[in-house]
C-alpha positions as CSV (number, residue, x, y, z in Angstrom):
1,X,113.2,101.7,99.9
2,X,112.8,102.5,98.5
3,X,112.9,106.9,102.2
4,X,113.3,115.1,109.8
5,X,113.3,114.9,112.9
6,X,112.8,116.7,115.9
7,X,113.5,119.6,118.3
8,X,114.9,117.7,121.5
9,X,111.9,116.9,123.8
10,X,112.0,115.0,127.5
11,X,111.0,111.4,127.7
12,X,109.4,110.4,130.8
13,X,109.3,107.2,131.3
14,X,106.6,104.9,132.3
15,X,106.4,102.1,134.9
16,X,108.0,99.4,134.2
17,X,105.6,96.9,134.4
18,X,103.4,97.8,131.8
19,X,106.3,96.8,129.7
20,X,107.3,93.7,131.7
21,X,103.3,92.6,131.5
22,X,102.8,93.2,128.3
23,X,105.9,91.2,127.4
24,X,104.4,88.2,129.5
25,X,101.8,88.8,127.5
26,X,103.4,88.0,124.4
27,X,104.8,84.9,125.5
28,X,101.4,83.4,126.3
29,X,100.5,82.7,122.8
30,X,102.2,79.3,122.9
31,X,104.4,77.5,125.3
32,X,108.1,78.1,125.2
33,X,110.5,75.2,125.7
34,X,111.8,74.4,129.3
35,X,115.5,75.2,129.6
36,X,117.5,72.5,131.1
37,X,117.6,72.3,134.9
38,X,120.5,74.6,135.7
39,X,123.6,72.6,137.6
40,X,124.5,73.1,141.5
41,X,127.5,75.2,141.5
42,X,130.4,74.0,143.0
43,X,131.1,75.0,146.8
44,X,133.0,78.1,147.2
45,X,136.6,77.9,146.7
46,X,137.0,74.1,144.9
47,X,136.7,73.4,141.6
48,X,133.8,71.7,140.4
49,X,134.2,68.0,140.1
50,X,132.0,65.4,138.8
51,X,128.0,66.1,138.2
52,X,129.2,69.3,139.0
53,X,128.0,72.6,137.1
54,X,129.5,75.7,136.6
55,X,128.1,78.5,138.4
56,X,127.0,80.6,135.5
57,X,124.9,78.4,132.7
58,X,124.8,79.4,129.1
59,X,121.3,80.8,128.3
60,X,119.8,79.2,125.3
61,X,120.1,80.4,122.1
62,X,116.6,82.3,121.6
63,X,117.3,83.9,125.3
64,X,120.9,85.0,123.6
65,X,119.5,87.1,120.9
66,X,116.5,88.3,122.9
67,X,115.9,91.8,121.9
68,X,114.8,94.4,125.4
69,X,111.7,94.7,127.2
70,X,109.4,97.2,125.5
71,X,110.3,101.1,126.3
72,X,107.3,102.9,126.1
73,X,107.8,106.7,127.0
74,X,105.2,109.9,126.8
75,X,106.0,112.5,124.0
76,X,104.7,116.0,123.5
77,X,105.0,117.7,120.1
78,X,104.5,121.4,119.1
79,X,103.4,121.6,115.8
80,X,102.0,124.8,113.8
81,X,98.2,125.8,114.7
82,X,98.3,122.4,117.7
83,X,100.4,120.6,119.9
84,X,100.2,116.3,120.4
85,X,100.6,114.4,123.0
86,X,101.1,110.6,122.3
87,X,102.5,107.7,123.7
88,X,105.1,106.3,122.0
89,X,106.4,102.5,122.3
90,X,109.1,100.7,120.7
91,X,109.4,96.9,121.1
92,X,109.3,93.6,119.4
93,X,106.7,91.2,118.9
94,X,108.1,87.4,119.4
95,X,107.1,84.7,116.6
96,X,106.4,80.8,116.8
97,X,106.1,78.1,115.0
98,X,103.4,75.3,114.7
99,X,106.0,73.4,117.4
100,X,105.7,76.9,119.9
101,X,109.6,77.1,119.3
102,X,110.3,80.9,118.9
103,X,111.7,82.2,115.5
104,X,112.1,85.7,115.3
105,X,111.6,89.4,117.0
106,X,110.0,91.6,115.3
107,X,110.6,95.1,116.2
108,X,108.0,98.2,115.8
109,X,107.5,101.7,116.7
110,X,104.2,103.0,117.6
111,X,102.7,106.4,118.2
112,X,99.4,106.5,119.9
113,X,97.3,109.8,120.8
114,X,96.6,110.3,123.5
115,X,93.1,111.1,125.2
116,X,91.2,109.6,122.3
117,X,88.4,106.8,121.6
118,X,90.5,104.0,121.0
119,X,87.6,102.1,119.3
120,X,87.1,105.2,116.9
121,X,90.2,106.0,116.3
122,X,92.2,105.0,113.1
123,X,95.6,102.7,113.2
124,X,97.3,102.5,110.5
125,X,100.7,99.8,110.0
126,X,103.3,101.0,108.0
127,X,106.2,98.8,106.4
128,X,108.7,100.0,103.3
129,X,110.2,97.7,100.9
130,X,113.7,96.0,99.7
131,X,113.2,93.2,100.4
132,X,115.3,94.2,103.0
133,X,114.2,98.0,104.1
134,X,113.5,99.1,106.9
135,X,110.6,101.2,108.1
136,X,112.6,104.6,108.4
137,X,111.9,105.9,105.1
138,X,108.3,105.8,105.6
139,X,109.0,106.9,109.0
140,X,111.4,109.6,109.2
141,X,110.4,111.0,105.4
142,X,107.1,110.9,105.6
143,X,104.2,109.9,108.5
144,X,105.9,109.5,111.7
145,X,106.1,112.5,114.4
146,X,109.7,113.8,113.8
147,X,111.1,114.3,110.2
148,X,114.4,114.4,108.2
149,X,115.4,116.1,105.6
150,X,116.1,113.6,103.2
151,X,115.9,116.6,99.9
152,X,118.3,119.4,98.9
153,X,121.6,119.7,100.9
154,X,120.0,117.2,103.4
155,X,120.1,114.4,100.5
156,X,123.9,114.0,100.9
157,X,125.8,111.5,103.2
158,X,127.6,114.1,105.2
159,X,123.9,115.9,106.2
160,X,123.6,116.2,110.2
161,X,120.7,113.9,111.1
162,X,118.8,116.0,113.0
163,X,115.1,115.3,114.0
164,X,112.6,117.7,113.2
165,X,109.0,118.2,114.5
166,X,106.9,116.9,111.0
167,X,103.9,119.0,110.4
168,X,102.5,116.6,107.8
169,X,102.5,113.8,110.5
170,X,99.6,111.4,110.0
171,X,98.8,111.4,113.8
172,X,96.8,114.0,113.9
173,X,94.2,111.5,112.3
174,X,95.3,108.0,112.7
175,X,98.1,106.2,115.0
176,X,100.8,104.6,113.6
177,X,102.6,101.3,114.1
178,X,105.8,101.0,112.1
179,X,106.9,97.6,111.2
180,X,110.2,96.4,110.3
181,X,110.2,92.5,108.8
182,X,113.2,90.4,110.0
183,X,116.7,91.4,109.3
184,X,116.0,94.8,108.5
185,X,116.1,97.7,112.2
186,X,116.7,96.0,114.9
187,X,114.7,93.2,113.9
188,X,116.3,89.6,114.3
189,X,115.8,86.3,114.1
190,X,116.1,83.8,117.3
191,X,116.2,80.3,115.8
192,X,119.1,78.6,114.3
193,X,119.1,77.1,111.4
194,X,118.4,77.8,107.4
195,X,115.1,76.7,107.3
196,X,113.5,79.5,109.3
197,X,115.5,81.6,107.4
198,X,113.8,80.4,104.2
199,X,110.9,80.9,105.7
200,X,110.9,84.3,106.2
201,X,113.1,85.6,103.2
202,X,110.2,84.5,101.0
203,X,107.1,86.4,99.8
204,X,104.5,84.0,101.3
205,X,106.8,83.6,104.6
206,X,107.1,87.4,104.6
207,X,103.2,88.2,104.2
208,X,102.1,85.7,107.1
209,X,104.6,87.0,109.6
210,X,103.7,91.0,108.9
211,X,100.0,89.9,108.8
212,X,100.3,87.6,112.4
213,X,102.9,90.8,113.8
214,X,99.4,92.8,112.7
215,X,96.9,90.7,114.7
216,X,99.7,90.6,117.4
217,X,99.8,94.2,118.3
218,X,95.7,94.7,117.9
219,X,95.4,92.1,120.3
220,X,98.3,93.6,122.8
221,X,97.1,97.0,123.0
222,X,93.1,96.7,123.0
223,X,92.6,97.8,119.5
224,X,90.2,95.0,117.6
225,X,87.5,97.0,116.9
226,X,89.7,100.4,115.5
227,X,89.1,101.4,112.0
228,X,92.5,99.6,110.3
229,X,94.6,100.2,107.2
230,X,98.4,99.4,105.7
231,X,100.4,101.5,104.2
232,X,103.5,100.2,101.8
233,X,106.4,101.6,99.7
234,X,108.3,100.2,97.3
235,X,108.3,96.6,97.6
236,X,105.3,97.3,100.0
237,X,103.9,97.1,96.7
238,X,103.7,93.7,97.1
239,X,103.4,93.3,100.7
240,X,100.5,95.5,101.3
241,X,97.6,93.8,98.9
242,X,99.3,90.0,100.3
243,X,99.2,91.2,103.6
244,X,95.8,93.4,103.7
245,X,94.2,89.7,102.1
246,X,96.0,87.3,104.7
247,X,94.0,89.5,107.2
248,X,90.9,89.3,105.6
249,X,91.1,85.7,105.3
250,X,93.5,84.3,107.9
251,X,94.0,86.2,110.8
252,X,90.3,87.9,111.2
253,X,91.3,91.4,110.8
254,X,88.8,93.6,108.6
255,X,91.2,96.4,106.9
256,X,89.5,99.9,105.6
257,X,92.1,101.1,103.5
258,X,95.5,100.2,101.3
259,X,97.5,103.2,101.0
260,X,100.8,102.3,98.5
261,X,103.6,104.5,98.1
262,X,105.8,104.2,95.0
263,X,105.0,100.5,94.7
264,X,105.7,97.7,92.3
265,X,102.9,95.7,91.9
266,X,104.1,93.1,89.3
267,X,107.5,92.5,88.6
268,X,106.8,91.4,85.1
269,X,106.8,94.7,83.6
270,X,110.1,95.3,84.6
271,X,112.4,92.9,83.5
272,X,113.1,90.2,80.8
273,X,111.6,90.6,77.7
274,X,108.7,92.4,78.5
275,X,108.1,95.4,75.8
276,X,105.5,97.3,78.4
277,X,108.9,98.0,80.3
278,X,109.6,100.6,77.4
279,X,105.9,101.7,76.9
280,X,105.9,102.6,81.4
281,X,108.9,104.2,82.1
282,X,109.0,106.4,78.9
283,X,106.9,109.3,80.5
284,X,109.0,109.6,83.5
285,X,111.8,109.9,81.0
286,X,109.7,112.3,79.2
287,X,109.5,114.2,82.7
288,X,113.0,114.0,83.4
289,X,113.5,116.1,80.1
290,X,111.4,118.9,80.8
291,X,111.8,119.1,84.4
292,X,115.3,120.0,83.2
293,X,113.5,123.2,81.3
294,X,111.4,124.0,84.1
295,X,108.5,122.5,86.9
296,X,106.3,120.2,85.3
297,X,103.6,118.0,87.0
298,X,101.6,115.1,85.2
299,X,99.2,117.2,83.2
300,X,101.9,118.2,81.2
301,X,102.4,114.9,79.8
302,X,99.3,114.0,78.8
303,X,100.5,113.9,75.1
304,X,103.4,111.4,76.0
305,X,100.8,109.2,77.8
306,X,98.6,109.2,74.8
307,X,101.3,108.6,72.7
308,X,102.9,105.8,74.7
309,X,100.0,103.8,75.2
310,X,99.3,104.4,71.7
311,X,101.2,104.9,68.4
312,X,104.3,103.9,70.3
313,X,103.2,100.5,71.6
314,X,101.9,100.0,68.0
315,X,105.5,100.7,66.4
316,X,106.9,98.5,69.2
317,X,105.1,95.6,68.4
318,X,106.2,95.9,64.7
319,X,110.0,94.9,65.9
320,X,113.0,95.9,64.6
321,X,111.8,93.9,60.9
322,X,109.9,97.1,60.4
323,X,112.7,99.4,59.8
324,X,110.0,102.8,58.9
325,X,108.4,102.2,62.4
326,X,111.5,101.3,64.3
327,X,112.9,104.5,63.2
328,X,109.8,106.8,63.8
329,X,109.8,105.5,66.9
330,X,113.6,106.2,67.7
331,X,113.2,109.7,66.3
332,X,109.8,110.1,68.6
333,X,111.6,109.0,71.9
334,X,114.8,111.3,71.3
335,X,112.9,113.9,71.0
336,X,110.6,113.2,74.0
337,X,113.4,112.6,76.3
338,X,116.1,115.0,74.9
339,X,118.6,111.5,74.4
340,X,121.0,112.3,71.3
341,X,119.2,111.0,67.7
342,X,121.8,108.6,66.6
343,X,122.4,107.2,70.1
344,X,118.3,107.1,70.6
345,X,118.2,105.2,66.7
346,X,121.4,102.5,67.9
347,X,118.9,101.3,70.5
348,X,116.2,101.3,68.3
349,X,113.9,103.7,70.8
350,X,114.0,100.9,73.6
351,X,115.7,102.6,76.6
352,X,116.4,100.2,79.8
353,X,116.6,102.3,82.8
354,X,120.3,101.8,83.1
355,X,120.7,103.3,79.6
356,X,118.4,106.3,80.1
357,X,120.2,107.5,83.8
358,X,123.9,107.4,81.7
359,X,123.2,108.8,78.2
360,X,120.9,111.9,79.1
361,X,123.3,113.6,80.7
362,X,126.6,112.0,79.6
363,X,127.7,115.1,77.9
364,X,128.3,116.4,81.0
365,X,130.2,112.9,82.7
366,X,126.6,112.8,85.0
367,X,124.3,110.2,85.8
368,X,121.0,110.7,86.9
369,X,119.2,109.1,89.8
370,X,117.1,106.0,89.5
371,X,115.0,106.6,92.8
372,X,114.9,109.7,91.0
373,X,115.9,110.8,87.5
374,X,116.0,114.4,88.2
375,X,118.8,114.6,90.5
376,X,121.9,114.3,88.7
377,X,125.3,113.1,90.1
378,X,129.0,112.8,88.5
379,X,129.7,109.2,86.5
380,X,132.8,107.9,88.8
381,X,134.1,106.2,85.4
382,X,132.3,108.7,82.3
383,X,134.9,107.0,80.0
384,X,134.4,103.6,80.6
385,X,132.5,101.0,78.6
386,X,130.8,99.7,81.3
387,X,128.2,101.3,84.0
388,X,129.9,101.7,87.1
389,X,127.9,104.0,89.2
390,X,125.7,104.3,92.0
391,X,122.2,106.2,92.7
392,X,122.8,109.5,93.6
393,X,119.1,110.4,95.0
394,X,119.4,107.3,97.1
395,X,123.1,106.2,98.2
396,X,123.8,109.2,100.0
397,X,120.6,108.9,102.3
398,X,121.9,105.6,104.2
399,X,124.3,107.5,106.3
400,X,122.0,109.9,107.6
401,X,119.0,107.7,107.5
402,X,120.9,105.2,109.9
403,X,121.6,107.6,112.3
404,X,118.6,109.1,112.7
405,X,116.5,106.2,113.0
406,X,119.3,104.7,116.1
407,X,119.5,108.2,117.3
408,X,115.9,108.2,117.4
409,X,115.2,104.2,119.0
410,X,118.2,105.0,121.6
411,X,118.0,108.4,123.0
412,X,114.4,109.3,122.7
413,X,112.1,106.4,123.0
414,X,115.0,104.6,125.0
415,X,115.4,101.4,123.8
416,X,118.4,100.0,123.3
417,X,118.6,96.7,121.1
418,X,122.3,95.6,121.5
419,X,123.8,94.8,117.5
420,X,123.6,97.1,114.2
421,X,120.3,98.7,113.2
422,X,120.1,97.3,109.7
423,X,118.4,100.5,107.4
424,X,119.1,98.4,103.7
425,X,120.2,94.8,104.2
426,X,122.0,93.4,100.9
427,X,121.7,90.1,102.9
428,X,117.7,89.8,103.2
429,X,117.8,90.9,99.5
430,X,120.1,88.8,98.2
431,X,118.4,85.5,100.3
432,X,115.3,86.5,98.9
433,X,113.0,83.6,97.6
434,X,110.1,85.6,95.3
435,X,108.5,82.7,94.1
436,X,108.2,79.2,92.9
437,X,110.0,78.6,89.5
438,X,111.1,81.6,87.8
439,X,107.9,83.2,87.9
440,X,108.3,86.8,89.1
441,X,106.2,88.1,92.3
442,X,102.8,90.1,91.5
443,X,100.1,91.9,93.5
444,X,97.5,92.3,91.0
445,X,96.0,88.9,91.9
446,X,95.3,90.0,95.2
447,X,94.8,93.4,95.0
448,X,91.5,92.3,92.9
449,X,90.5,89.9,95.5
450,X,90.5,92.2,98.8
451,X,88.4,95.1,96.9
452,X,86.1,92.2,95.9
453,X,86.0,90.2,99.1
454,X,85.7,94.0,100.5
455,X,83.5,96.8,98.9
456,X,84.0,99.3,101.6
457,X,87.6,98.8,101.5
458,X,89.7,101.4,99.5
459,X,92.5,101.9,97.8
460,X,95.3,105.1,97.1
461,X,98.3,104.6,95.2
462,X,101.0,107.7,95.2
463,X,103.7,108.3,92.9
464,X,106.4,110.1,91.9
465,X,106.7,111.9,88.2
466,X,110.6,111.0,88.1
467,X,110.9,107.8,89.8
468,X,112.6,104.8,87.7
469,X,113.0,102.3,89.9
470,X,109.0,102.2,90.0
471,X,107.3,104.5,87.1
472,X,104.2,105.8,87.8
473,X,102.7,104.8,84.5
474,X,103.0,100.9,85.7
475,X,100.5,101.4,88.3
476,X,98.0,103.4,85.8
477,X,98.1,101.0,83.3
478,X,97.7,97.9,86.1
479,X,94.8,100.1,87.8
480,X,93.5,100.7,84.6
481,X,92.7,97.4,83.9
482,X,90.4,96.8,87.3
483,X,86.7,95.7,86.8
484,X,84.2,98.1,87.5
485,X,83.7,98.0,91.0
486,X,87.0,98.9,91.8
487,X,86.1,102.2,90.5
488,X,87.3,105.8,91.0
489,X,85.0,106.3,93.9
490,X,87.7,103.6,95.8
491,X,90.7,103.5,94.0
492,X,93.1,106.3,93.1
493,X,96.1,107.1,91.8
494,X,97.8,110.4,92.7
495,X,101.1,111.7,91.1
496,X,103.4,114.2,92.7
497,X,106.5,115.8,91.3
498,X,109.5,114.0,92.4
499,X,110.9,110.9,92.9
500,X,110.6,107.2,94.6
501,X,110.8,108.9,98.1
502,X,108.6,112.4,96.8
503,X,107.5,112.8,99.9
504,X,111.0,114.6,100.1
505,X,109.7,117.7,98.6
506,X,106.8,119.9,100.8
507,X,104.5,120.2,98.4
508,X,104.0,116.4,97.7
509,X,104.4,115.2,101.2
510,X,101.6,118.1,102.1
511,X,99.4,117.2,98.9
512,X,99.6,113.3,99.9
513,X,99.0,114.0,103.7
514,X,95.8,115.8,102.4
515,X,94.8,112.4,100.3
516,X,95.4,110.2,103.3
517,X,93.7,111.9,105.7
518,X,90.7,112.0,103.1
519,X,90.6,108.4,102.9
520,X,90.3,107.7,106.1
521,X,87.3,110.1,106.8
């Protein structure tokens, strides 16, 4: 999703055939089907008759959807204290199945430094979430070379989407390949049918083709023995520990570091009737309040930690039969996240997210944010029964967000897909498969696995104080539970002020630059 740019700077372009060959390239991996022998056209001037063609043949459907030849162009960036020159590509990886009949594009962005060690150097692969994001949050918020401004007045839909040169960039220390998964950028599927559709809108299908798109690129551009590591948001969550072991054990590809941003990790806690959905997201509703009073960063809620992993979750698991605790507790959470008393006792102290964003500031007719809670927005319907309203620290990105990213892919790298760049697809989200039965996807399982299989390997998790759609304090408790070789030395949680996308604000996007960078030393 979960999610700056640049002073205008000339693109030279390179030969074409470094493009062209390493397009052939691609292909090589296994045999295409032959297209039908194409029909003699009919002399000039008569009609064609019988076992006559027409003079133009209908291309087969893969060829049809075919996304360009790679662009790859050479950049030069002035940033304060240096200046980086990189090559930047952006192309598509093709996929096949077992039968060598393509399936799917995949489309990526890559920024490579130039005059470096290639087999020193750090790459890192970078996807966001959804199902059905894109990678331009993660690009264009955060790592990549040019940055929006997705905070303040550049958090509206109206904002101008202009690029800006990104001083946090992760280049300086590691290239970057962006990946967007099929049906999401430019991204598209080349096969017909449901089935491969199935295939990929699934979390299994979805780990193996990131992880082969992985092995794909290290193998195109020479770089199988660079120091590797992923990087997810969101639903990257769980992507990244899937994908990070489907390397490890299925495509041969070692990975140094897992770097999550804002992730979900086990979709258990947050839905259903699961009471540790009430016991993680109350301090971020504890944050929301006193954000509201003044800054506050996750030291200051050290009590409501305490008390939400402990005399909280006690009362919780009395149930409502124990009317003394139900009520202490209702009384406890009111006045931990400023809700009114009586409305705080109706709902017995158990606030779904929903519930929280309407009645803290309903006073007022506002909502607040779910990517995050302390941006505030009007309710469309305050007098209505029912929840009509939108996100206000997420809706109003997608306009800007869009055209940045084509603005971005067309004028500067120069490539130019034909179709709709796709930022947010309801229609990979809502096709979504996440799981046999009605079990509900998790990371945990894995996550324990690669740092076991692994123990060089390790792992930073960043968060937002005032995110809903993914509370912090879900990840500490999960992390928390780790055996003891997973340890502090590899794993670590960090916890910025702000929300699902905190890189937004300076001094998180700085702070987190700082922890990246670390890890990769």
């Amino acid at each position: 999703m979960a999610i700056g740019f640049a002073a205008r700077i000339g693109v030279a372009l390179l030969a074409l055939s470094l493009a062209a060959g390493a397009r052939a390239d691609d292909e090589q991996e296994t045999p295409q089907p032959q297209p039908a022998a194409t029909p003699s056209p009919a002399p000039s001037g008569q009609k064609g008759g019988a076992g006559r063609g027409n003079a133009a043949t209908t291309p087969p459907p893969a060829e049809q959807h075919r996304l360009p030849p790679d662009s790859t162009t050479k950049q030069t960036l002035a940033l304060p204290g240096r200046t980086l020159a990189f090559t930047a590509t952006a192309g598509s990886i093709r996929l096949f199945d077992d039968k060598g009949e393509p399936q799917a594009d995949i489309a990526y962005t890559s920024y490579q430094l130039d005059g470096t060690e290639k087999a020193n150097r750090p790459v890192t692969f970078l996807f966001n979430g959804g199902p059905g994001a894109s990678s331009a949050w993660l690009q264009l918020g955060d790592a990549g070379p040019w940055r929006l401004s997705i905070g303040g007045d550049g958090a509206v839909a109206s904002a101008s989407p202009d690029l800006l040169p990104n001083a946090e960039t992760w280049l300086d220390f590691t290239d970057l390949v962006f990946i967007d998964p099929v049906g999401t950028g430019y991204s598209r599927f080349v096969a017909t049918g449901d089935d491969v559709r199935k295939r990929f809108f699934s979390v299994d299908g979805d780990v193996s083709s990131i992880s082969l798109v992985i092995r794909r690129w290290l193998e195109k551009y020479d770089r199988l023995l660079s120091p590797k590591f992923v990087a997810g948001e969101s639903y990257g969550g769980i992507r990244g520990p899937k994908v990070v072991h489907n390397l490890q054990t299925q495509q041969g590809v070692g990975v140094r570091g897992l770097i999550l941003v804002s992730p979900v990790l086990d979709f258990r806690e947050y839905q259903g009737s699961s009471m540790l959905q009430y016991m993680t997201s109350l301090p971020t509703m504890a944050a929301v309040a006193r954000e509201a009073k003044g800054p506050v960063t996750r030291n200051d809620l050290a009590d409501v930690e305490r008390y939400a992993q402990g005399e909280f979750l006690v009362d919780l698991v009395k149930g409502l039969a124990d009317t003394e605790a139900t009520t202490r507790l209702a009384d406890k959470v009111a006045a931990l996240t400023g809700i009114d008393q009586a409305v705080s006792r109706r709902l017995a102290g158990r606030f779904e997210v929903g519930e929280f964003r309407r009645e803290f500031d309903r006073r007022n007719g506002k909502v607040t944010g779910r990517y995050d809670a302390s941006v505030e927005g009007f309710d469309p319907y305050p007098d209505s029964s029912y929840s009509h309203f939108g996100d206000p620290s997420g809706d109003s990105l997608l306009a800007p967000l869009t055209s940045a990213a084509v603005d971005l892919t067309t004028r500067k790298l120069n490539w130019r897909p034909d179709g709709s760049y796709q930022l947010l697809s309801d229609t990979v989200n809502k096709a979504w498969d996440f799981g046999r039965g009605q079990n509900p996807a998790e990371s945990v399982s894995q996550l324990r696995q690669i740092l076991a299989l692994d123990p060089k390997m390790k792992l930073l998790v960043g968060h937002g104080l005032f995110d809903l759609a993914t509370p912090y304090f879900a990840s500490k408790i999960i992390l928390d539970q780790l055996p003891a070789f997973a340890g502090p030395v590899r794993v670590k949680l960090a916890v910025y002020p702000g929300g699902h996308m905190f890189y937004s604000r300076d001094g998180a996007r700085q702070a987190f630059r700082s922890e990246v960078e670390g890890l990769m030393k």
